[in-house]
C-alpha positions in Angstrom: 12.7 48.0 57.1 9.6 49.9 57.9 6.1 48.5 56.3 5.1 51.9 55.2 8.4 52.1 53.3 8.4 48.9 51.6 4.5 49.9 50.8 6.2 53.1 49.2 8.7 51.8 47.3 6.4 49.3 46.1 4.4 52.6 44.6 6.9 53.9 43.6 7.9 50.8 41.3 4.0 50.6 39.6 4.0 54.5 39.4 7.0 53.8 37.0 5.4 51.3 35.0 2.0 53.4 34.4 4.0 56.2 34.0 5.8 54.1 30.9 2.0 53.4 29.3 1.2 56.6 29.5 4.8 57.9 27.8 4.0 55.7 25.2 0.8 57.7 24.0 3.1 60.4 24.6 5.3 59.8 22.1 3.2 60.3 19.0 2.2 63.8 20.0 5.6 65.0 20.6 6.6 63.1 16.8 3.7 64.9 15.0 4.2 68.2 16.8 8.2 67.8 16.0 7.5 67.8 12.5 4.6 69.8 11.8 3.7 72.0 14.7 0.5 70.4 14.8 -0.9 69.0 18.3 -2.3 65.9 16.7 -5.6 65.5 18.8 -6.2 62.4 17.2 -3.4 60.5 18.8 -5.3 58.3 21.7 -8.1 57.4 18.5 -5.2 56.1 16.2 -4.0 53.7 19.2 -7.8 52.7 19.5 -8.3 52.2 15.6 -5.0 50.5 15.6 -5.9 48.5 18.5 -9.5 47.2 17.0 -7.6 46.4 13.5 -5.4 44.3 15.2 -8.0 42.7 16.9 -10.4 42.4 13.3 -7.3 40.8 11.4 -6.3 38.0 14.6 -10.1 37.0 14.6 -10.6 37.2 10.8 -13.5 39.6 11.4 -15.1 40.8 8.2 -14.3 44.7 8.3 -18.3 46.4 7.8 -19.8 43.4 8.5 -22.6 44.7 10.4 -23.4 47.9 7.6 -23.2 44.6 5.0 -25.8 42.8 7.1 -27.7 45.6 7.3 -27.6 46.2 3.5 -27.9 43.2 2.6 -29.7 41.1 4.8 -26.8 38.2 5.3 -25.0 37.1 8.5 -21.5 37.5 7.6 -19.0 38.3 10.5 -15.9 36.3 10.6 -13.9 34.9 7.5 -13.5 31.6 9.4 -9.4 31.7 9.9 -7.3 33.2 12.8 -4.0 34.9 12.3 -0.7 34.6 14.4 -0.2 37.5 16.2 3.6 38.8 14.4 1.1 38.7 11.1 -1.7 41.2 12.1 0.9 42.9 13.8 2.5 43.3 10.6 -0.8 43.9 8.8 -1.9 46.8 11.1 1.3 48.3 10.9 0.6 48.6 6.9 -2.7 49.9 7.4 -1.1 52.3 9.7 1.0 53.8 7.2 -1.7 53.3 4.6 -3.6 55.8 7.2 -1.0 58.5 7.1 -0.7 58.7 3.5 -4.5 58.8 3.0 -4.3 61.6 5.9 -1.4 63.7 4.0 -3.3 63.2 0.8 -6.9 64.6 1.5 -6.0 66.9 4.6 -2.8 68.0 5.3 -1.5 69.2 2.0 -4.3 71.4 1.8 -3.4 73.0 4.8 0.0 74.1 4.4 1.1 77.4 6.2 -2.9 77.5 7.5 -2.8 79.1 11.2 -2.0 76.4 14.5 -5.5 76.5 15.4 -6.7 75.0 11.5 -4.4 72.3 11.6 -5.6 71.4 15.3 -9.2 71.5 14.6 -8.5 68.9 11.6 -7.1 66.9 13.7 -10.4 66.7 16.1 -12.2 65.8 12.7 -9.6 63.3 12.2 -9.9 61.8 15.8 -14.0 61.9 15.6 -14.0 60.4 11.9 -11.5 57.7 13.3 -13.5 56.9 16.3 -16.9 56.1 14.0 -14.8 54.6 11.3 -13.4 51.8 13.8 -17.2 51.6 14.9 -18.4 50.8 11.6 -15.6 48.8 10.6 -15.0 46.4 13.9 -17.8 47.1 15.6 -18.2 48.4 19.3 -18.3 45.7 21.7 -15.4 45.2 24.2 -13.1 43.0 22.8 -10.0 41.0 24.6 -6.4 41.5 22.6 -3.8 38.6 23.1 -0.6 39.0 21.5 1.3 36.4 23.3 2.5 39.4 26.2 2.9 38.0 29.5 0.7 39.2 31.8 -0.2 38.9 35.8 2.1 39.2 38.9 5.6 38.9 38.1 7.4 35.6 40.2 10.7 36.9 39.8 10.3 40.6 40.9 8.3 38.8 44.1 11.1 36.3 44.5 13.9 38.9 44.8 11.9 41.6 46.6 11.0 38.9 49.2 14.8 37.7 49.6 16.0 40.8 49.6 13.4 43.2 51.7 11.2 39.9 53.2 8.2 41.4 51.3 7.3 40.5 47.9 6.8 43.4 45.1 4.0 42.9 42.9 4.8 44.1 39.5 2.8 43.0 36.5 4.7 41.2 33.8 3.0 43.1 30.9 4.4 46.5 32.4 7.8 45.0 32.6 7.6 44.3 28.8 6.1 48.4 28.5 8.7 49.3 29.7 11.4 47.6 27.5 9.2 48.6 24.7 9.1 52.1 25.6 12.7 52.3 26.4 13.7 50.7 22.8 11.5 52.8 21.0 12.8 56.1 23.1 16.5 55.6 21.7 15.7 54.3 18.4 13.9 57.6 17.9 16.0 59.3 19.2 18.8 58.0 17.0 16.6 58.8 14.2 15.9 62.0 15.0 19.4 63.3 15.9 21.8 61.7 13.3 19.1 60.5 10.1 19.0 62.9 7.0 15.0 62.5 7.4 15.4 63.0 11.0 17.3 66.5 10.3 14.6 67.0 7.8 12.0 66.7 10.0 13.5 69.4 12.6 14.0 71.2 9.6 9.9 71.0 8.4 8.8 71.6 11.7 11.1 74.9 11.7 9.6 76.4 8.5 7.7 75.0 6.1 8.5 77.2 3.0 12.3 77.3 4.2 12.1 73.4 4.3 10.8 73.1 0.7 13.0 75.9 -0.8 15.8 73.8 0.0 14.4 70.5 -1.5 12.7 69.0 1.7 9.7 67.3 0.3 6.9 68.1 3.0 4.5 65.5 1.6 7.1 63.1 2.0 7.9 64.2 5.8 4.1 64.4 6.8 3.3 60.9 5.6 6.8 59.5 7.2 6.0 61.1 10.7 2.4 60.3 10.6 3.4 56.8 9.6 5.8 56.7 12.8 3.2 58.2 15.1 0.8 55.5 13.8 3.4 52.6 14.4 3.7 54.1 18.2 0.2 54.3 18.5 0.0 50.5 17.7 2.6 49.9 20.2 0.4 51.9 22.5 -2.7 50.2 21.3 -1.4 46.8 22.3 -0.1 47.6 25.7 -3.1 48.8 26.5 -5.6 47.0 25.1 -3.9 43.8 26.3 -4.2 45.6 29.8 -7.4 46.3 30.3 -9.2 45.3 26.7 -10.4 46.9 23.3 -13.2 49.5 24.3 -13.6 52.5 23.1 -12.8 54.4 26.3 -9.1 53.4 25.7 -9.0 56.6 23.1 -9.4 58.6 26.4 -5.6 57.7 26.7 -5.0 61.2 25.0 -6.0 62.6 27.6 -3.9 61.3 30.5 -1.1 61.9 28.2 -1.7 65.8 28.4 0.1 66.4 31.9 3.0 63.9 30.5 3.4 66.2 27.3 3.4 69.6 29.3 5.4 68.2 32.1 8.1 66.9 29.3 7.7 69.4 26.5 6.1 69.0 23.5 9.3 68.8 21.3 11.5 66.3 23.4 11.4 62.5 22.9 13.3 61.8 26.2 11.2 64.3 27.9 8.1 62.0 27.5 9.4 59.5 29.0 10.9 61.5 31.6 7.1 63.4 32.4 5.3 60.1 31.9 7.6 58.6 34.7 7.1 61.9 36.9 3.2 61.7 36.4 2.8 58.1 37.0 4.8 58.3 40.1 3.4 61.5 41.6 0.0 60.1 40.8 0.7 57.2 42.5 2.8 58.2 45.8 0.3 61.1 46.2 -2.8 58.7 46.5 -1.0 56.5 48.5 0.3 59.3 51.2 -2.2 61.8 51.0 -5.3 60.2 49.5 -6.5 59.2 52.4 -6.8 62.1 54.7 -8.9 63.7 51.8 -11.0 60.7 50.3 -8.7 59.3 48.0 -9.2 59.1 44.2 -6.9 61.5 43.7 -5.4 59.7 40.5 -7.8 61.3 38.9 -7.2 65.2 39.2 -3.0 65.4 40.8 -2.1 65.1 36.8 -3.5 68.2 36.1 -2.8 69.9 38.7 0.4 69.2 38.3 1.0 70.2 34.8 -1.5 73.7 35.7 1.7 74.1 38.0 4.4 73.6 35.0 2.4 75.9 32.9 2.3 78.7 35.4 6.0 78.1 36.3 7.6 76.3 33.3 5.4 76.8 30.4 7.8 75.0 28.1 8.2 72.3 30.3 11.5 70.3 31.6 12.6 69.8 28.2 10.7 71.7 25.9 12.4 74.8 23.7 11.6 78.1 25.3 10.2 80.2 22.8 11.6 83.7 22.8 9.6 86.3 20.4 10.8 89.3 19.2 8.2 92.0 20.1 
């Protein structure tokens, strides 16, 4: 078999896997907008907040500790103990939903049946207040996440590629476990979402809100379940990545590479996340390896967009989006 072939196939394979990570972001934008109609701007921030709390609880960082030094004049900054990973795991996951209630109670519920673009820019206060809030609370230095995931080249993928094509694959291990992840939480949701009573409820909310509540939906109830689901995702997210390439703060920037995904997938479809995150990572990938280098390369950075400019001019609703049809 032709080298060039087995270097494209081998592209192809990693194009996959980012596109997986980048479905997983995904995921909690097409959730929120599901349910409420609102593009939740804030998404990529609650996988970086949920990603330094994990961090804070493992370590047994003191959250505030540098606004208490500064206060106070102590050194406090760690309570001394580490925890085992399923534990903060656990404990983020409850400040998660501890998150979305605080988030129904002091902004959404005083914004329902306010326009699209209200609801939107609340959620850019959201994402900025997050963002300073996990500054304050963890601090802002880079910080390494280990939650047991395997990680580096995977043997087995080399061993069977080699035996089978005489060239060796290199897959990382901790995209292999993405993708399982992603893949679980894909059809779980989708169960929920099809054939729950809180699933139909959602579909319902996300209809009409006053048609939702004059049949006995509760829409606080909703907002804090789906915000609590998005949160849980964005932990997911939060750990994949973070385990990847560490805690910073650039990793809320995540949000933003899961744009093209959204508007390739639609905004409404579960599957269709996955399906756009898979088309972006792979298009991203085989275009910088075919054409990249008759124009420069670092094409990675831009073919996204241009890609989903294309779906917007030809597709607007996307592959699996619900086409809007207004009556004029």
């Amino acid at each position: 078999m032709p080298d060039q072939l087995l270097f494209a196939m081998e592209v192809t394979l990693n194009g996959l896997m980012a596109g997986v990570m980048y479905s997983l972001v995904a995921l909690g934008f097409v959730l929120i907008f599901k349910a409420s109609g609102i593009f939740n701007y804030a998404q990529g921030v609650l996988a970086l907040f949920a990603a330094l709390t994990l961090v804070g609880f493992q370590n047994g960082q003191i959250p505030f500790a540098h606004l208490i030094n500064a206060i106070f004049g102590t050194n406090l900054h760690e309570f001394g103990w580490h925890l085992p990973a399923v534990v903060a795991i656990a404990l983020t996951g409850a400040v998660m939903v501890l998150l979305a209630i605080i988030i129904e109670k002091f902004v959404l519920k005083h914004l329902v049946n306010q326009a699209p673009i209200i609801l939107f820019m609340a959620t850019i206060g959201m994402a900025y207040f997050l963002e300073g809030l996990g500054d304050i609370m963890w601090g802002a230095d880079i910080k390494k996440l280990d939650v047991g995931l395997p990680q580096g080249i995977s043997e087995t993928v080399e061993s069977v590629t080699d035996s089978l094509f005489g060239y060796g694959f290199f897959i990382d291990n901790l995209d292999i476990v993405a993708t399982v992840v992603a893949a679980l939480l894909v059809l779980s949701l989708t169960l929920f979402s099809q054939y729950t009573k809180y699933g139909r409820a959602l579909r319902a909310v996300a209809d009409d809100h006053q048609a939702a509540l004059s049949v006995g939906i509760s829409l606080r109830f909703i907002w804090v379940l789906v915000w609590s689901i998005a949160g849980v995702v964005a932990l997911v997210a939060g750990i994949m990545w973070g385990s990847k390439s560490g805690v910073q703060f650039s990793l809320s920037l995540i949000a933003l590479k899961a744009l093209p995904v959204l508007m390739l997938g639609g905004f409404t479809s579960i599957p269709g996340a996955i399906v756009g995150g898979l088309i972006i990572g792979v298009g991203e990938k085989l275009f910088e390896f075919l054409v990249g280098p008759m124009i420069g390369g670092a094409t990675e950075n831009w073919f996204a967009y241009v890609l989903a400019l294309l779906f917007l001019v030809f597709r607007p609703q996307g592959l699996f989006g619900e086409k809007i049809i207004e009556r004029v």
